[in-house]
mmCIF file of the N, C-alpha and C atoms, coordinates in Angstrom:
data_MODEL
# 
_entry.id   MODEL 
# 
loop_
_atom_site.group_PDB 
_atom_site.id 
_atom_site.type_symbol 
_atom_site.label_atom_id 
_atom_site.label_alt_id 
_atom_site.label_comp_id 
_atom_site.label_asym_id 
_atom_site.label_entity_id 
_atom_site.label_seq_id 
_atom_site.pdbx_PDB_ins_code 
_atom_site.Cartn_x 
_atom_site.Cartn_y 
_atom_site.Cartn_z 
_atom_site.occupancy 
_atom_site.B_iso_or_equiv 
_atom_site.pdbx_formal_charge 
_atom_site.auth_seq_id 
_atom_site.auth_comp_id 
_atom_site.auth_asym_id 
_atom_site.auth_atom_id 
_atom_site.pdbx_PDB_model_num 
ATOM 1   N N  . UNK A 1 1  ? -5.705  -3.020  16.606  1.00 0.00 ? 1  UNK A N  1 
ATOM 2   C CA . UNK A 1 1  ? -5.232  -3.714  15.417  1.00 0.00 ? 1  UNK A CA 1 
ATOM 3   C C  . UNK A 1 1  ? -3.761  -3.369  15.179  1.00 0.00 ? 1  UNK A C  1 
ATOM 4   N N  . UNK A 1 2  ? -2.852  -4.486  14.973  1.00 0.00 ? 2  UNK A N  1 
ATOM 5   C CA . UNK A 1 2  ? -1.291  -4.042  14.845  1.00 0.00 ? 2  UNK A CA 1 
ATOM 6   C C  . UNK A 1 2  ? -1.060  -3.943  13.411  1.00 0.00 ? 2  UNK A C  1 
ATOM 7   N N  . UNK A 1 3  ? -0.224  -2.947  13.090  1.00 0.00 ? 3  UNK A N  1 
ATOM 8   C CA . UNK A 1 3  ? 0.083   -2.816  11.804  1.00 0.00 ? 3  UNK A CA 1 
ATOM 9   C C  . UNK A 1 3  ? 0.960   -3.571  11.636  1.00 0.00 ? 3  UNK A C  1 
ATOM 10  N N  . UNK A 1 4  ? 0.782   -4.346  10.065  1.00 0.00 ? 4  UNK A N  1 
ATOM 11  C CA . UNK A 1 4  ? 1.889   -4.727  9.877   1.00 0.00 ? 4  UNK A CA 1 
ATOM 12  C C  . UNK A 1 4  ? 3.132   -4.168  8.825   1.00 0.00 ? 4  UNK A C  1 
ATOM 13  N N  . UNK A 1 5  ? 4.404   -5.052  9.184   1.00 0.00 ? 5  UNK A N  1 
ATOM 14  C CA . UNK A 1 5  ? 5.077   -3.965  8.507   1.00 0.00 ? 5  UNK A CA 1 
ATOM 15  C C  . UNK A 1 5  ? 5.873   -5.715  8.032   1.00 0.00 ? 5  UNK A C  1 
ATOM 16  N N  . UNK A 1 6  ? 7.250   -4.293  6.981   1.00 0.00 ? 6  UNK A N  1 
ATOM 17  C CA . UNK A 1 6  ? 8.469   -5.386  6.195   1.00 0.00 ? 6  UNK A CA 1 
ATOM 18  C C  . UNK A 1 6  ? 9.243   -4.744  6.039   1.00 0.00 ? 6  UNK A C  1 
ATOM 19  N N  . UNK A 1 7  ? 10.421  -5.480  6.452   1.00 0.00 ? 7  UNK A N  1 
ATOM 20  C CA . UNK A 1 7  ? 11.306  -4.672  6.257   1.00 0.00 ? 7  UNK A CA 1 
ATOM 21  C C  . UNK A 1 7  ? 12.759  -5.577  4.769   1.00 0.00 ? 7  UNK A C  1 
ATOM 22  N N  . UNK A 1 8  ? 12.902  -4.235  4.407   1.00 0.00 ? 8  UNK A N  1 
ATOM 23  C CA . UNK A 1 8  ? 13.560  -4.294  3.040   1.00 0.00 ? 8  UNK A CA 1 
ATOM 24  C C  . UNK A 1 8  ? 14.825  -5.706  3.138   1.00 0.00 ? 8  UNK A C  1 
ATOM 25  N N  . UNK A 1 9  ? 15.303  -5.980  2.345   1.00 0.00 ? 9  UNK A N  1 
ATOM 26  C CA . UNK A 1 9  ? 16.840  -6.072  2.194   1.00 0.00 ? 9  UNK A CA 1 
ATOM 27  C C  . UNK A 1 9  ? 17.545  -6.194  1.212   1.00 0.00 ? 9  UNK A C  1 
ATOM 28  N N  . UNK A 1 10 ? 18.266  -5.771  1.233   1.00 0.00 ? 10 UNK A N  1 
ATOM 29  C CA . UNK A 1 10 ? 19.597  -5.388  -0.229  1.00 0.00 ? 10 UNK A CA 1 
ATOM 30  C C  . UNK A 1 10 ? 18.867  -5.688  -1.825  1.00 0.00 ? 10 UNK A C  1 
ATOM 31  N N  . UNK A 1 11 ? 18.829  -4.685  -2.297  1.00 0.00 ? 11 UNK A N  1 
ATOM 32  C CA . UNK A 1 11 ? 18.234  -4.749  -3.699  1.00 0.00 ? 11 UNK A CA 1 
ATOM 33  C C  . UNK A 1 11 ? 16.528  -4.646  -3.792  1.00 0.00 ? 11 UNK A C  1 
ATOM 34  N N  . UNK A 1 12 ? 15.612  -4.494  -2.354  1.00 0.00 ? 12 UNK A N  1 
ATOM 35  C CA . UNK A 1 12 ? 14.465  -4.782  -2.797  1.00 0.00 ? 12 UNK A CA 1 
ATOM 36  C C  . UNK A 1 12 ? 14.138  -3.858  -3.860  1.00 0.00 ? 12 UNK A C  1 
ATOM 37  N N  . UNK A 1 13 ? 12.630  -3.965  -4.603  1.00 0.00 ? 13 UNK A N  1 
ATOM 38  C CA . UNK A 1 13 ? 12.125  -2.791  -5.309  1.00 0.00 ? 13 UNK A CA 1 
ATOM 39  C C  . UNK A 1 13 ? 10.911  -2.406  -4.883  1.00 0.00 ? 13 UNK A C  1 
ATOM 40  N N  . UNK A 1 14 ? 9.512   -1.463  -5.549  1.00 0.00 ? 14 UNK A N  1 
ATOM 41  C CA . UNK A 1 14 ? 8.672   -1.793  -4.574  1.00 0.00 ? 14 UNK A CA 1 
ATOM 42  C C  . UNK A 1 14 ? 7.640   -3.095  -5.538  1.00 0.00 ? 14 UNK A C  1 
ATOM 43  N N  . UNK A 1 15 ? 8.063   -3.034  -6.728  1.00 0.00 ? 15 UNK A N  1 
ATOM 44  C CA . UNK A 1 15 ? 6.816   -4.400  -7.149  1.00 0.00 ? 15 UNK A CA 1 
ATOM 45  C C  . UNK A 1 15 ? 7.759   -5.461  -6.808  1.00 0.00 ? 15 UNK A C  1 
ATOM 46  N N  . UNK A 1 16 ? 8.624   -6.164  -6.098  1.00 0.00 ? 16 UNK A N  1 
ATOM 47  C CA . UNK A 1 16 ? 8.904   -7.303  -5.156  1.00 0.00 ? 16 UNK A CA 1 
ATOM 48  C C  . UNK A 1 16 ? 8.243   -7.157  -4.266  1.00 0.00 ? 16 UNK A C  1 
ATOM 49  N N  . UNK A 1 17 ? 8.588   -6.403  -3.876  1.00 0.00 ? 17 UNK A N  1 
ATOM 50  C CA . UNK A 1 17 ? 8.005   -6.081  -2.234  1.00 0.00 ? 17 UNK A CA 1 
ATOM 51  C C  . UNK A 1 17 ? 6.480   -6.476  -2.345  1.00 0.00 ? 17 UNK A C  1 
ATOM 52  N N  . UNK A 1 18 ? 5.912   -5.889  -3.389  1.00 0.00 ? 18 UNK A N  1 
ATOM 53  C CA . UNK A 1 18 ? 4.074   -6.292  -3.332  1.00 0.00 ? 18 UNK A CA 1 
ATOM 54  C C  . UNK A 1 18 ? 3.960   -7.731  -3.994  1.00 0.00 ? 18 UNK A C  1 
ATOM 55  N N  . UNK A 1 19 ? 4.996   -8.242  -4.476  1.00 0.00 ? 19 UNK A N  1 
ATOM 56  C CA . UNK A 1 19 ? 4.591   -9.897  -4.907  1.00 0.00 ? 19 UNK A CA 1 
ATOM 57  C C  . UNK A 1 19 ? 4.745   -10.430 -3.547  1.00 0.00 ? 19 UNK A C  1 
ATOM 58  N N  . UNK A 1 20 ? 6.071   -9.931  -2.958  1.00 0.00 ? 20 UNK A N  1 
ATOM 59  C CA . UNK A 1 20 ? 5.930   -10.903 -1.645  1.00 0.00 ? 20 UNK A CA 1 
ATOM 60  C C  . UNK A 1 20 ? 5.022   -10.486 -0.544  1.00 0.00 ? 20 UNK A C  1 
ATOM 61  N N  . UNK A 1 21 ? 4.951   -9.424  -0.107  1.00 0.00 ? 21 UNK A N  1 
ATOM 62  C CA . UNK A 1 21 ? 3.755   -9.196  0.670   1.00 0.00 ? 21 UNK A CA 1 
ATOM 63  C C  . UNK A 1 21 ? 1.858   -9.722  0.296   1.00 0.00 ? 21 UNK A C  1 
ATOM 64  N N  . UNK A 1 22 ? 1.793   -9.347  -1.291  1.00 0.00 ? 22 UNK A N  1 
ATOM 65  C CA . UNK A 1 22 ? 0.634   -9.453  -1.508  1.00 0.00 ? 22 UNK A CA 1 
ATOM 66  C C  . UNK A 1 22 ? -0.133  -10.282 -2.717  1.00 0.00 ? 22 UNK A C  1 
ATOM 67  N N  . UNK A 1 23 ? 1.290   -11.178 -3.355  1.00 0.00 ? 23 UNK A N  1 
ATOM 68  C CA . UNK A 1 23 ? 0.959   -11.573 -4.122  1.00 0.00 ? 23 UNK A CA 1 
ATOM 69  C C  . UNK A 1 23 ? 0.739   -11.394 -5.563  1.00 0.00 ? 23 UNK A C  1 
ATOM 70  N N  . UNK A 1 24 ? 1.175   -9.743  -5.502  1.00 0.00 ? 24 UNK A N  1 
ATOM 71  C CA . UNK A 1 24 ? 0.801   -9.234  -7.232  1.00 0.00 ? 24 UNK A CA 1 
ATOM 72  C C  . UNK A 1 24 ? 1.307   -8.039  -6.613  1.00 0.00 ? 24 UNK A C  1 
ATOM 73  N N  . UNK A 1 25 ? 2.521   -8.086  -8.073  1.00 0.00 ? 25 UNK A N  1 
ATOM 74  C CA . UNK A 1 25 ? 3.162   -6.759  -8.280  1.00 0.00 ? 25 UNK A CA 1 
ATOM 75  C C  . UNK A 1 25 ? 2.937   -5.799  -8.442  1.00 0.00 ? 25 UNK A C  1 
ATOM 76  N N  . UNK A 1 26 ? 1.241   -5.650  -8.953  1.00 0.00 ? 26 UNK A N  1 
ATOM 77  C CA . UNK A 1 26 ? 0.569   -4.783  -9.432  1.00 0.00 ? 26 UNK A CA 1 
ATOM 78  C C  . UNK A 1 26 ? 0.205   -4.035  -8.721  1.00 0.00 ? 26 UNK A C  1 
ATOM 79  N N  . UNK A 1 27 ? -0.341  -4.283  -7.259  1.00 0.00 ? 27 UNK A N  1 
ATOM 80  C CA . UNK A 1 27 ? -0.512  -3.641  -5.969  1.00 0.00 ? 27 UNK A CA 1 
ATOM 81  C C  . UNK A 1 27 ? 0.691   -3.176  -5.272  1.00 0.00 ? 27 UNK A C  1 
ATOM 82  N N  . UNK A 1 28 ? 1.672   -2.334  -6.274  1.00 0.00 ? 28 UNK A N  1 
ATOM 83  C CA . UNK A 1 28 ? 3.055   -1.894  -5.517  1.00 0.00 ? 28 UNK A CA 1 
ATOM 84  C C  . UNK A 1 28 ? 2.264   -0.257  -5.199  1.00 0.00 ? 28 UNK A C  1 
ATOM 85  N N  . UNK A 1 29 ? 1.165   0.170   -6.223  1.00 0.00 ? 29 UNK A N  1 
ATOM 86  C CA . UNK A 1 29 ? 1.041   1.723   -6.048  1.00 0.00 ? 29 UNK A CA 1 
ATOM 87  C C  . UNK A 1 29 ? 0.266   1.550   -4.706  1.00 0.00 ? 29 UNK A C  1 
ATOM 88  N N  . UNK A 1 30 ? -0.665  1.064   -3.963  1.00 0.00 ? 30 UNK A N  1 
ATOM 89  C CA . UNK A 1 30 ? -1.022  0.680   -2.647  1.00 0.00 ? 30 UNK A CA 1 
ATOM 90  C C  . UNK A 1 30 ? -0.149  1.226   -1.532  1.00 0.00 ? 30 UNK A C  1 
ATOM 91  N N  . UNK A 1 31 ? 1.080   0.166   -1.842  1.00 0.00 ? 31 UNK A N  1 
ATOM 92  C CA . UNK A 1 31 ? 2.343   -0.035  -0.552  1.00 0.00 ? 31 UNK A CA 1 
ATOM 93  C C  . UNK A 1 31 ? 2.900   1.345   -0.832  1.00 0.00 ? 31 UNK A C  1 
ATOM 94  N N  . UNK A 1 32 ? 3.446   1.978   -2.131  1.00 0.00 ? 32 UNK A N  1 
ATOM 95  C CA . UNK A 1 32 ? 4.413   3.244   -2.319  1.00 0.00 ? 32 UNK A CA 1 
ATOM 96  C C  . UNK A 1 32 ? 2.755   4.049   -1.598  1.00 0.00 ? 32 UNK A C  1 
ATOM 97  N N  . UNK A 1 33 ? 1.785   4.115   -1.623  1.00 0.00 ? 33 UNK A N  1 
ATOM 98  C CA . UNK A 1 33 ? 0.973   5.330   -0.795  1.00 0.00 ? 33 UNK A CA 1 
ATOM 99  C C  . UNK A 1 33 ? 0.635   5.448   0.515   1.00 0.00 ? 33 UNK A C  1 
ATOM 100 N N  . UNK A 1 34 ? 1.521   3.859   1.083   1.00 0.00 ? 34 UNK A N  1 
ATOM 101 C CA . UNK A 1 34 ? 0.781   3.838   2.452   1.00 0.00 ? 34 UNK A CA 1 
ATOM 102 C C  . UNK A 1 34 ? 2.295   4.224   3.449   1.00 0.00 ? 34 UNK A C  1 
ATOM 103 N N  . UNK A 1 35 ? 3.298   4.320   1.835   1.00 0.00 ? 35 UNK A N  1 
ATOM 104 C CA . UNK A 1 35 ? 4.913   4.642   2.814   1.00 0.00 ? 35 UNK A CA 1 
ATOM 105 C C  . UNK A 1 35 ? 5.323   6.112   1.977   1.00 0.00 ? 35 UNK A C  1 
ATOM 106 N N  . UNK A 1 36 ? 4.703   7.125   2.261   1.00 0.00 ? 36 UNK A N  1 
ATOM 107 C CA . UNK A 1 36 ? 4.896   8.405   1.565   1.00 0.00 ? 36 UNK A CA 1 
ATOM 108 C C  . UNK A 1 36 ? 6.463   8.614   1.720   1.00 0.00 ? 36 UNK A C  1 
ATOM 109 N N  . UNK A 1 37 ? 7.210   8.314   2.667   1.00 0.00 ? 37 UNK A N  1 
ATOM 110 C CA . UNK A 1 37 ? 8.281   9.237   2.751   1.00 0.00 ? 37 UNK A CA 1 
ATOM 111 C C  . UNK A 1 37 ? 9.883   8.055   1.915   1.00 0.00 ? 37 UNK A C  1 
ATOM 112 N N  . UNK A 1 38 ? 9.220   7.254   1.936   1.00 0.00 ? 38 UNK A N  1 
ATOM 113 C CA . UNK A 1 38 ? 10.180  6.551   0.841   1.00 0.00 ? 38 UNK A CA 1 
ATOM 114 C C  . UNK A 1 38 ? 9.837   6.196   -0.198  1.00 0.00 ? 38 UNK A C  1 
ATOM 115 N N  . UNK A 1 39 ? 8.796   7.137   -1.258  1.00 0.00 ? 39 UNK A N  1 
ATOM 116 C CA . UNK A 1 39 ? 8.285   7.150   -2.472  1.00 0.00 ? 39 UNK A CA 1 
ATOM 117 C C  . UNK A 1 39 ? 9.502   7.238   -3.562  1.00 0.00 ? 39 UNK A C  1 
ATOM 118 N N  . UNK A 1 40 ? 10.334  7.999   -3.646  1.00 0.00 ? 40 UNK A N  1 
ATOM 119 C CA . UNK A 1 40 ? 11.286  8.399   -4.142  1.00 0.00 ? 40 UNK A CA 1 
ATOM 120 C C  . UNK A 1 40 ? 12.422  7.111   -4.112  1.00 0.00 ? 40 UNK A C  1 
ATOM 121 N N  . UNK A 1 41 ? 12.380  6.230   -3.348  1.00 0.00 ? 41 UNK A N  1 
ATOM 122 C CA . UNK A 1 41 ? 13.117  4.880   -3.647  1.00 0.00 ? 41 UNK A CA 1 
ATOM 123 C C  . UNK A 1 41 ? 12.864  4.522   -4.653  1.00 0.00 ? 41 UNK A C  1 
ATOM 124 N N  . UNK A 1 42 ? 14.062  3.943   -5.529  1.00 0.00 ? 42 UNK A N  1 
ATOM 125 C CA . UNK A 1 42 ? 14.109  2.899   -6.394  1.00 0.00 ? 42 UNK A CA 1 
ATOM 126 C C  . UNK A 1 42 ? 14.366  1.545   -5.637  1.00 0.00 ? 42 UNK A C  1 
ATOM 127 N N  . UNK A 1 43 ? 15.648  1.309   -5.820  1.00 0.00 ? 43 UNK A N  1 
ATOM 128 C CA . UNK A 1 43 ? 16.448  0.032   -5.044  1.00 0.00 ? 43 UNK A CA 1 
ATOM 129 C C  . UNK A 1 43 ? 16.261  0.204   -3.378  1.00 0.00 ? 43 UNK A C  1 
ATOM 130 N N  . UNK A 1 44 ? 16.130  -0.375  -2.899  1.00 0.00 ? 44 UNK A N  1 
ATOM 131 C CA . UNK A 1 44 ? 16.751  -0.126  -1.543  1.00 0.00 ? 44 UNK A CA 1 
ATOM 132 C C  . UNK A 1 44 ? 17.608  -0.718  -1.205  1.00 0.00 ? 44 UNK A C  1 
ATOM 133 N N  . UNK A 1 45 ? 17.465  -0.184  0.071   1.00 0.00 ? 45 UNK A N  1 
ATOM 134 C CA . UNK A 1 45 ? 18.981  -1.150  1.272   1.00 0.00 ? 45 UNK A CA 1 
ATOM 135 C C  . UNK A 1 45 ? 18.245  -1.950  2.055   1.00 0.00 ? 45 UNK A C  1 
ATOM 136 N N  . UNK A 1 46 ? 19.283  -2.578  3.077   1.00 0.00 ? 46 UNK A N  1 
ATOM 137 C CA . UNK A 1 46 ? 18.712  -3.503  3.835   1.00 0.00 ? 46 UNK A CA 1 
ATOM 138 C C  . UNK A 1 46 ? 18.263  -3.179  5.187   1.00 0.00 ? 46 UNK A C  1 
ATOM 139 N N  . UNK A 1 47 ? 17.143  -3.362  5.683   1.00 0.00 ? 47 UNK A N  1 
ATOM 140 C CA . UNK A 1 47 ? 16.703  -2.658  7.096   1.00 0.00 ? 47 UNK A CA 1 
ATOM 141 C C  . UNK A 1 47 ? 16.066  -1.693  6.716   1.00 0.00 ? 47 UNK A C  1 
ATOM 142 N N  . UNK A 1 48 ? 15.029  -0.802  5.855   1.00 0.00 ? 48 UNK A N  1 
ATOM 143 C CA . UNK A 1 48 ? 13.833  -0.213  5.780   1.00 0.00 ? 48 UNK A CA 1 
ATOM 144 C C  . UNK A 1 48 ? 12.805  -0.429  5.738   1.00 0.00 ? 48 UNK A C  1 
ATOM 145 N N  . UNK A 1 49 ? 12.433  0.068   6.897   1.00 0.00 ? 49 UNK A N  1 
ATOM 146 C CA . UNK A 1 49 ? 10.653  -0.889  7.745   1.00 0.00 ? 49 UNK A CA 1 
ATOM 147 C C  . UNK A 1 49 ? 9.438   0.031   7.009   1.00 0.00 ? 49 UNK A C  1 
ATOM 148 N N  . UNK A 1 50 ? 9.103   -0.951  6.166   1.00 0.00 ? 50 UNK A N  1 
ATOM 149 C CA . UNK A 1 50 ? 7.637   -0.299  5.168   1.00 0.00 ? 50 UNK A CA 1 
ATOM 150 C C  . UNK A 1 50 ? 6.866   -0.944  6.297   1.00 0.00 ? 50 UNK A C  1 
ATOM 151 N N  . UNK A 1 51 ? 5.228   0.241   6.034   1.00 0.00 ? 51 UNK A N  1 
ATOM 152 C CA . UNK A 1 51 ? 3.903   -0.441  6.594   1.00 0.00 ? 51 UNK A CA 1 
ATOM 153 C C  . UNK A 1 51 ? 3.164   -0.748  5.366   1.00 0.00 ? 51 UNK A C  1 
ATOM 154 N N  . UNK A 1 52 ? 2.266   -1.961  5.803   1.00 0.00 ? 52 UNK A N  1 
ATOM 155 C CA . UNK A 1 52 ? 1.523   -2.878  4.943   1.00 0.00 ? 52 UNK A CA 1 
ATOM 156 C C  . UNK A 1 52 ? 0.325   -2.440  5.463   1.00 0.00 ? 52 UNK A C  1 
ATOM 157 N N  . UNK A 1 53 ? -0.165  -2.036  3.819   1.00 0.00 ? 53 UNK A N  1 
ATOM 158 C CA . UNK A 1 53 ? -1.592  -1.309  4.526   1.00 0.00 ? 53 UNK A CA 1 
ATOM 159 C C  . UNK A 1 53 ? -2.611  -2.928  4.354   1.00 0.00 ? 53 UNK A C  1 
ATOM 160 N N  . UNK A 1 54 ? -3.732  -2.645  4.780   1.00 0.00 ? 54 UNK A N  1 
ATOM 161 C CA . UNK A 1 54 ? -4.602  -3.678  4.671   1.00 0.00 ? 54 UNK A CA 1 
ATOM 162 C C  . UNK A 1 54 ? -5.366  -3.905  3.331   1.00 0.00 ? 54 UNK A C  1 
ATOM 163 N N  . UNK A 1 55 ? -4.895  -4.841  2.266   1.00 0.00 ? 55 UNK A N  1 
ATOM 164 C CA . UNK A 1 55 ? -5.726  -4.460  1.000   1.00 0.00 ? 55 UNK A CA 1 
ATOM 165 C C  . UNK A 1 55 ? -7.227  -5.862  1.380   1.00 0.00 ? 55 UNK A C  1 
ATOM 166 N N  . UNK A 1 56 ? -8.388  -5.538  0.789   1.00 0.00 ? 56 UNK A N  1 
ATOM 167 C CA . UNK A 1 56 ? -9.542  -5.828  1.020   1.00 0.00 ? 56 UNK A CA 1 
ATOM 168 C C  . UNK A 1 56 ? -9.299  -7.443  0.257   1.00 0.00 ? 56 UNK A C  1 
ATOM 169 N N  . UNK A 1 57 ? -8.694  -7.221  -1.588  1.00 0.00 ? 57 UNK A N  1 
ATOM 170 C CA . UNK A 1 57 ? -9.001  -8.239  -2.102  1.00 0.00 ? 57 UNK A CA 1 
ATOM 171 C C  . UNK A 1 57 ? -7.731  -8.047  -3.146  1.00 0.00 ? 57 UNK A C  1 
ATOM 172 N N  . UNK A 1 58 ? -6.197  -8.864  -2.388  1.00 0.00 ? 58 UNK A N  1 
ATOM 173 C CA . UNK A 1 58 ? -5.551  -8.139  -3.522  1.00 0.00 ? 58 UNK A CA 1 
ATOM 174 C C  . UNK A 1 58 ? -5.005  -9.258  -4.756  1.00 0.00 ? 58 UNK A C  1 
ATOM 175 N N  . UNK A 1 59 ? -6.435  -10.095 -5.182  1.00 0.00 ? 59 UNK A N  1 
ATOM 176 C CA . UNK A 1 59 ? -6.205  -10.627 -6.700  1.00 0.00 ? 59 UNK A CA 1 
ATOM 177 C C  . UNK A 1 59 ? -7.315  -9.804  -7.258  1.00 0.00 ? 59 UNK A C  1 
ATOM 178 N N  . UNK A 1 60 ? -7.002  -9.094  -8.344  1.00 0.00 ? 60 UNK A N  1 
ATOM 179 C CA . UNK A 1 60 ? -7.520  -8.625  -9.383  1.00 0.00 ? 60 UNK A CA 1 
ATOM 180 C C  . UNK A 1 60 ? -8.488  -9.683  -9.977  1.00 0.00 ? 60 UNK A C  1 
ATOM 181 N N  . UNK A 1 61 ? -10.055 -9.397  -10.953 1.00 0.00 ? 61 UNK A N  1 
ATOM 182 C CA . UNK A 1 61 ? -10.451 -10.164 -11.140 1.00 0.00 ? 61 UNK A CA 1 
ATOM 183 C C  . UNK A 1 61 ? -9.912  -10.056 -12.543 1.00 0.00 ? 61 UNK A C  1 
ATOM 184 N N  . UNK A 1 62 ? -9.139  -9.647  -13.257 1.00 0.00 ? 62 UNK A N  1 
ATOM 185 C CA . UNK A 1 62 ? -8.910  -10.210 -14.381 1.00 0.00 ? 62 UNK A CA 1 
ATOM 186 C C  . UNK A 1 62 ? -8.011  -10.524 -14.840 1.00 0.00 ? 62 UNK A C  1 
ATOM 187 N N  . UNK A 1 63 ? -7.346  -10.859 -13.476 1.00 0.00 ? 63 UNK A N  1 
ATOM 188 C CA . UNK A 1 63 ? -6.469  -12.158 -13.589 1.00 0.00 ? 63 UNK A CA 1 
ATOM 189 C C  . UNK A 1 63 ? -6.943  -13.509 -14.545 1.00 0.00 ? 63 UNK A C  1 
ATOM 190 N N  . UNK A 1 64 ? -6.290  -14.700 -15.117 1.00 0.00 ? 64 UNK A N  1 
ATOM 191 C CA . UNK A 1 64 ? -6.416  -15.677 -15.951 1.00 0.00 ? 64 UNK A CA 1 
ATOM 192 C C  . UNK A 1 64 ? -6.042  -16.639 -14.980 1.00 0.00 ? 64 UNK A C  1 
ATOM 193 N N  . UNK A 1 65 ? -7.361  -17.735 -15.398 1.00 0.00 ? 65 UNK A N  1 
ATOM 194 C CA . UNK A 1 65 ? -7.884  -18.580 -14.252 1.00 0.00 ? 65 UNK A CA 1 
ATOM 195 C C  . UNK A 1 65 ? -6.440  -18.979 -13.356 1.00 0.00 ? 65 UNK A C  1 
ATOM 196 N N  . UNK A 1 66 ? -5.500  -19.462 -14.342 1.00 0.00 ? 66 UNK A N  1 
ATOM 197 C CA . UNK A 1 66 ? -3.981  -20.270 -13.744 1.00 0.00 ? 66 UNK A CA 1 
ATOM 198 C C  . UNK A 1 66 ? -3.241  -19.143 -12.375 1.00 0.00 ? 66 UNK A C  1 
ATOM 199 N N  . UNK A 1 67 ? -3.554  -18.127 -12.224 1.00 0.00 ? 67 UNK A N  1 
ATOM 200 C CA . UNK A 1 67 ? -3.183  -17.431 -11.440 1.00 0.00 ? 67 UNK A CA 1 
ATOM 201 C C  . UNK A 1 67 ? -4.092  -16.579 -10.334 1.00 0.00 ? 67 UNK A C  1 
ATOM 202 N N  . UNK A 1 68 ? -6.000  -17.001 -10.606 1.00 0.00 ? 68 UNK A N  1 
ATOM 203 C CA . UNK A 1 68 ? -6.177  -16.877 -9.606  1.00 0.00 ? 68 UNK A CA 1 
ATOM 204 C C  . UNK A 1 68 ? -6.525  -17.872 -8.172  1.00 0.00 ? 68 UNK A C  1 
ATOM 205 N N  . UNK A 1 69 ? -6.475  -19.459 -8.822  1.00 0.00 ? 69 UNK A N  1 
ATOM 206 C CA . UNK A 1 69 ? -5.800  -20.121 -7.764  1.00 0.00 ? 69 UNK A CA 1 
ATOM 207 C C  . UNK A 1 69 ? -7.481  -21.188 -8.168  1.00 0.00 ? 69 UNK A C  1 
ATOM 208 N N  . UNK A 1 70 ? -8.389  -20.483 -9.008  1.00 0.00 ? 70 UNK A N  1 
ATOM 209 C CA . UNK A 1 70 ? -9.813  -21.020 -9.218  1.00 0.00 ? 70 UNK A CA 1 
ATOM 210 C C  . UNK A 1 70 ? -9.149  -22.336 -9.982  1.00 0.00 ? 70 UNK A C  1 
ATOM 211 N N  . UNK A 1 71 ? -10.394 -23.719 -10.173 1.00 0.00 ? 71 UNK A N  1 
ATOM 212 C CA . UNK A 1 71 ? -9.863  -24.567 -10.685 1.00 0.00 ? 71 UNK A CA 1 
ATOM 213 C C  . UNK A 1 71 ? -10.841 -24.686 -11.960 1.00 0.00 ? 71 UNK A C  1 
ATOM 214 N N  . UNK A 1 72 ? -10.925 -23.756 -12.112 1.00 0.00 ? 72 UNK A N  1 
ATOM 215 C CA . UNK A 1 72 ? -12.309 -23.378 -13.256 1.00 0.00 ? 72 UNK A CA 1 
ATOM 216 C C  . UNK A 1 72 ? -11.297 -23.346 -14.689 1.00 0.00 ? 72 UNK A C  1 
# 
């Protein structure tokens, strides 16, 4: 199985980083535990290769219908 990864550029943070990887900002504490040694980032630079851990199910269920994609 290949890991996947992302790499930063100029200004990322890490709840961008988990909207664009995963869809919800909320799953940034995930990504900051699966990249221990750049926990201590705020901003970054451009060219720092995070790994993307594998999340199971990453919409929350209590999300409100308009954002979990249901047409309920």
């Amino acid at each position: 199985m290949q890991t996947r990864t992302y790499t930063t550029i100029q200004g990322d943070m890490w709840d961008t980083i988990a909207y664009r990887v995963f869809g919800n900002e909320y799953l940034m504490t995930e990504l900051i535990d699966a990249n221990p040694s750049h926990r201590n980032i705020v901003l970054f630079p451009a060219g720092v290769v995070l790994a993307i851990p594998e999340i199971a199910d990453p919409a929350p269920d209590n999300l409100p219908p308009w954002k979990r994609g249901d047409s309920s």
